[in-house]
Each structure stands twice: as C-alpha cells, then as structure tokens.
N, C-alpha and C positions, 0 to 999 in steps of 0.2 A: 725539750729535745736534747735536754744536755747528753741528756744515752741514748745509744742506738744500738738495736742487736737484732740481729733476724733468729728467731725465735724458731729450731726445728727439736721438737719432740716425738714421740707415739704420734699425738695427735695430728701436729702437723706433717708427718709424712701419709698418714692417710687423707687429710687436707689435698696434700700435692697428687696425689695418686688420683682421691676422686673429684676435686673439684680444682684441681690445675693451681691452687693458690698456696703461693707459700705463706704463713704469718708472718708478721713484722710487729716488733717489739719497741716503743719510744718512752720517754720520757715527759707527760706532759706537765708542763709548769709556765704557771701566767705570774710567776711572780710572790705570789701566794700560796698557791695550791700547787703537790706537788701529785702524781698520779702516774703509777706505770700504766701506758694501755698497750693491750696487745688487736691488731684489728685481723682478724680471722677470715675475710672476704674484700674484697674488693665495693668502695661504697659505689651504689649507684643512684644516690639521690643526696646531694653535698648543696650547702649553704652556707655560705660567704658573706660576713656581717665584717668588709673592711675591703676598698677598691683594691688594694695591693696581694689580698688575699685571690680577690675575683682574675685579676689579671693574671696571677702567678696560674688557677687552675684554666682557661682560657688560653696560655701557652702552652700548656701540657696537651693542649686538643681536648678538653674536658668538659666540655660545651654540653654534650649530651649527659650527661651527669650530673648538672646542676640545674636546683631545680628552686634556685630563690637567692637574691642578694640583695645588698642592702649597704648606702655607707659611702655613697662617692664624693671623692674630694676633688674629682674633677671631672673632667670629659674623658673617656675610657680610650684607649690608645686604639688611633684610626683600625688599625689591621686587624682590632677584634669588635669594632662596633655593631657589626650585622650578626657575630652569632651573641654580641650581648643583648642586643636589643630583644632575642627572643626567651630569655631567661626570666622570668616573672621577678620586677621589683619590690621587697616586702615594705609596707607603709611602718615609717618609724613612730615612735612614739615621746613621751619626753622622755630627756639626757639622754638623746641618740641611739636608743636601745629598743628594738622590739618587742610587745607583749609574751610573755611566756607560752599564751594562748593562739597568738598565730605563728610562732614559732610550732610547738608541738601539732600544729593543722598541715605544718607542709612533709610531716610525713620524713622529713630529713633522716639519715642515717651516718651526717657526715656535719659538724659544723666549725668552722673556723675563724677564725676575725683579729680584730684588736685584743689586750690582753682584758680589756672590761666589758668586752663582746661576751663570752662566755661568762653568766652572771647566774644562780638561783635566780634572781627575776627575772633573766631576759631571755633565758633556754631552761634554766634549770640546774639544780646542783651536777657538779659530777657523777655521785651517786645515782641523779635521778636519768642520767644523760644513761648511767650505765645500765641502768636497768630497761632502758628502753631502745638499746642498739644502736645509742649513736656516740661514734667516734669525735674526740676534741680536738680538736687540732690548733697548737699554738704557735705560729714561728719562731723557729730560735734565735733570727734575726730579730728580734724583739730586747733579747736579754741586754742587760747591764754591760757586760763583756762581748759580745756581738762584736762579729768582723764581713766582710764580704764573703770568708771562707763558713759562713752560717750558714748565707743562701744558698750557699751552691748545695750544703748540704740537706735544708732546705727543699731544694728541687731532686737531689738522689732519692728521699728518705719519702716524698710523696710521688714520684714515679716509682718506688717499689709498692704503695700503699693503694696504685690504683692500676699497679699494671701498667704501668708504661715507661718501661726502666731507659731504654730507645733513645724517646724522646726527649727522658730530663737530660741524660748524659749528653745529646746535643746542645739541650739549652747551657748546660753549665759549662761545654767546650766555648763557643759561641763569646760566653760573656768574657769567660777566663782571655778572650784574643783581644775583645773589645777593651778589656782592662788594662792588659801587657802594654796596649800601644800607649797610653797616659804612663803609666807606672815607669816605663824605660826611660821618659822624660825626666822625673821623678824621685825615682827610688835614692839616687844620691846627693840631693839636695841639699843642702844644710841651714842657710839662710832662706826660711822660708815666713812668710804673712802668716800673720797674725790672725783668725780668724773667728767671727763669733756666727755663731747661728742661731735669728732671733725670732721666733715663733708669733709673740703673743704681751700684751700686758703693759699697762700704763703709770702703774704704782709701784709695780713688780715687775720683771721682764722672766718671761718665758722661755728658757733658752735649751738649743741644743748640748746635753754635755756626753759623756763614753758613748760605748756601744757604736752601732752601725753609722750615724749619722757621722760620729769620731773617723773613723774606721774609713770613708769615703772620703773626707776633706784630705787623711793624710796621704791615699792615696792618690787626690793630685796636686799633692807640692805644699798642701797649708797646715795651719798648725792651726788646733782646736783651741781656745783659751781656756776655755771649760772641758779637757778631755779625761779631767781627774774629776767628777764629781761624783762616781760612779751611779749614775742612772742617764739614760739616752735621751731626758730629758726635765729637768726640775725650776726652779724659782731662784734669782738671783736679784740683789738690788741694784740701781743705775750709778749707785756710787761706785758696787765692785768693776762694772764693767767699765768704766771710767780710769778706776786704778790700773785696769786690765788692758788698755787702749788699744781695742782691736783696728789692725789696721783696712779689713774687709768684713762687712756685715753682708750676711748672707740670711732674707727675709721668708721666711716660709709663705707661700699662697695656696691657698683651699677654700672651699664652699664654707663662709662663715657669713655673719653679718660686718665683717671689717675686711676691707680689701688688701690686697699687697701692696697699692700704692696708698690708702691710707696710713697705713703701718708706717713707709716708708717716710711720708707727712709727719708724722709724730715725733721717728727719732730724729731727724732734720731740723725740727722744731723744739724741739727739749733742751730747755737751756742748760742744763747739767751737761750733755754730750759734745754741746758745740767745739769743743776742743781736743775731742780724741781725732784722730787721725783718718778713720773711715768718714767721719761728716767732713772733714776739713778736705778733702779730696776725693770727698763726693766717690768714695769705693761703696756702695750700696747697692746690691744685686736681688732679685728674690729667685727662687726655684720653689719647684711645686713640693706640697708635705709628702706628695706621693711619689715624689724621687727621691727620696730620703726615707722611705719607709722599704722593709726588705721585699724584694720582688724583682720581675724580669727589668727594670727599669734602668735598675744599680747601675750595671755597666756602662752607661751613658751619662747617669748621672757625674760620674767622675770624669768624664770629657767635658762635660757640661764648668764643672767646678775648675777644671784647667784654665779653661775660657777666663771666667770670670777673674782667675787669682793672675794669670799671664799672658792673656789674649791680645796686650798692647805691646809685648813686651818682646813674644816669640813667634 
C-alpha cells in the first residue's frame, strides 16, 4: 500500500453511474511480492487470517461482511466480542496457516492477514487469488518504514474499499486525539529511555526493531535501541543487547506455548543480562503483540508505553 490512487476511468465512471462504486487502486506488497490491485466492487465476503486485521474490519462495522478468521493472539477487545463470536473460526493447520482447500471453500472474495498469511499454500498465489475474485489485502502498517500515520491510512484506504468512508475518517480522528494527549507530553523530550522490545528466543532474542512497533515507543517519550535495523522485527544476540543496555524491556504476550511471565523468567535469569540496567531495576513490562501490531488498538497502545516508560515519575 505504498500507492494509493482512486482509479476513475471510462469504466469506472460507468461503475459510479451503475453500481454506486467508485474503484480504488493500492499497492499490494508483503514484502515480497509486489502487485497493483484495483478492487472494482465493494467485498462482501472478507477473511482475516491476523486478530489485528479482524479488529481493524470489526471497527469499520464490517461484521456482516466477514465471513471467516483465524489467528488470535488474544482475547478480542470486549466491544467486539458478541458480533466476533458470530464470525465462523477457520481451524488452523501446521505453521499457523490454513489449508489452501478450506480457504477456497469459504467462498472469500476479500483476504487479509499477517504478511505470511497470504501464501500459494495457504490461499493461493496472487495470480491464483486474481483469477478467482479475491482481493489481498496487506497492511501498510506492516512495512519496514511504517509509522502510526500508516494506520490511519490503513483505515482511509479500507473505508474507501468497502464503502464506509464515514466511519474510517472517525476512526482515524478518534485515535489522531487519543495520540495528541501522550504526544504533547512528548514530542520535546530529549533525554529519553532506552528501550528494547523483546518478543521471543533463548539463544537468540527476537526483537522489536523500525517500523510501527519504532514508531509507537517514540511516540511516548522512549527511544528504540534497535530502531535502525530496518525491519519491524529480526534476531539479535544477548551480547549486542548487553552492549546496547536497554534501560526498559518491553516483553511481547500472545497465545504461544511460552507465557509473558516465562519470558520475563528467562531474562531475569540470564546471567549475561544481570547487569544491564532494565534487570538491575527491575524496569520489565510486557504488552500484548497485538498492541504492537497496526490496528485500532495503536492509539492506546502509546498511553499504554507512557505508563510504563514514566508512570512513576509523572
């Protein structure tokens, strides 16, 4: 979604004339693959293979529109639980991905997700997606370079894709107010923490570096350690983050086999770390992957990160 253009030709003005739609024109890229699409109707049958993807269509009011997800990293935010529960859950299969076979059985005209959610084996190539009516959809909140101002576009660029232009531009007011109030605190800061965001991994550490997850820490007051890596998240060793001596570790939690307070166990325990300054003063927080991942959540999340970086302090 690097580009975005609303796409009015011949066609699309008889589009607008007979069937009320205008096209909308994106950019899809997972990183890999890159693909202009153009979506020439409004989907009404969308499938969300990523909680953050299901939540973002769920605020849009999109409830009747989807018709299958998959993918929670956690319990789905109270205000949408009663119209999620009635969304059919798809059964996953191994590495967190759906058969290509019941994917193509739900009929989907719309699919979205993580950037390894759209796979030849888990929906099908682009080609094959295109040849059979279904739109990709990747967030751009996803990319390398990602900011908060992704999401919002994000939520513009799919309330033009399903008709409901309305509703995104309140969502994206809404967050832009929630965000100002942290940001004013913020924005002139100079002496700011040190900050690691640590996912995952025992031999290796899994960490947060650019991109959105960047992009949220510096908007409340902290400084990334890894915000040069350029990807929003890769592999570092306990020796660099050692050299790097973050003074606040910020622990990712989701549905896995290793909990957040195990996580939390480990580096407390590692005797390489006992010396950086986040273990030595016990600054150890976790937050969910799914406040970190792009979605209606953002906004909060960087209240959330305030808390933790100067909650004692202001």
């Amino acid at each position: 979604m690097r580009l975005k253009k609303i796409v009015i030709g011949t066609f699309a003005l008889m589009s607008i004339t007979s069937f009320g739609y205008e096209p909308v024109s994106y950019t899809f890229d997972d990183g890999v693959y890159k693909k202009e699409i153009t979506v020439k109707k409004a989907p009404e049958r969308a499938v969300t293979l990523a909680q953050f993807m299901t939540e973002t269509l769920l605020a849009l009011g999109l409830q009747d529109k989807m018709i299958g997800t998959a993918l929670l990293n956690e319990e789905i935010l109270p205000e949408y639980k009663t119209v999620y529960e009635k969304i059919p859950e798809l059964e996953m299969g191994e590495g967190h991905s759906i058969s290509k076979e019941s994917f193509i059985a739900t009929g989907a005209d719309f699919v979205t997700g993580w950037e390894q959610s759209i796979t030849e084996e888990a929906t099908g190539s682009l080609e094959e997606l295109e040849e059979r009516g279904i739109t990709p959809f990747i967030s751009r909140g996803l990319a390398p370079d990602a900011t908060i101002e992704s999401v919002y576009s994000d939520f513009i660029l799919l309330g033009k894709i399903f008709q409901v232009p309305e509703k995104a531009q309140e969502i994206v007011n809404k967050m832009k107010k929630e965000v100002e109030l942290t940001y004013e605190k913020t924005k002139d800061m100079k002496d700011r923490p040190k900050v690691l965001i640590y996912d995952s991994g025992e031999g290796e550490a899994f960490v947060g570096g650019s991109g959105l997850p960047n992009d949220l820490i510096r908007l409340a007051g902290g400084e990334n350690i890894y915000k040069d890596l350029g990807q929003d998240y890769a592999t570092v060793s306990f020796e660099d983050i050692v050299e790097k001596n973050p003074e606040i570790i910020v622990v990712t939690e989701y549905y896995s086999g290793i909990t957040a307070e195990e996580k939390i166990k480990f580096l407390k325990n590692h005797p390489g770390l006992k010396n950086i300054d986040a273990i030595k003063n016990n600054r150890i927080y976790k937050i969910g992957l799914i406040d970190l991942a792009p979605g209606i959540r953002n906004s909060k999340t960087v209240g959330k990160l305030y808390q933790m970086f100067y909650g004692n302090e202001k």
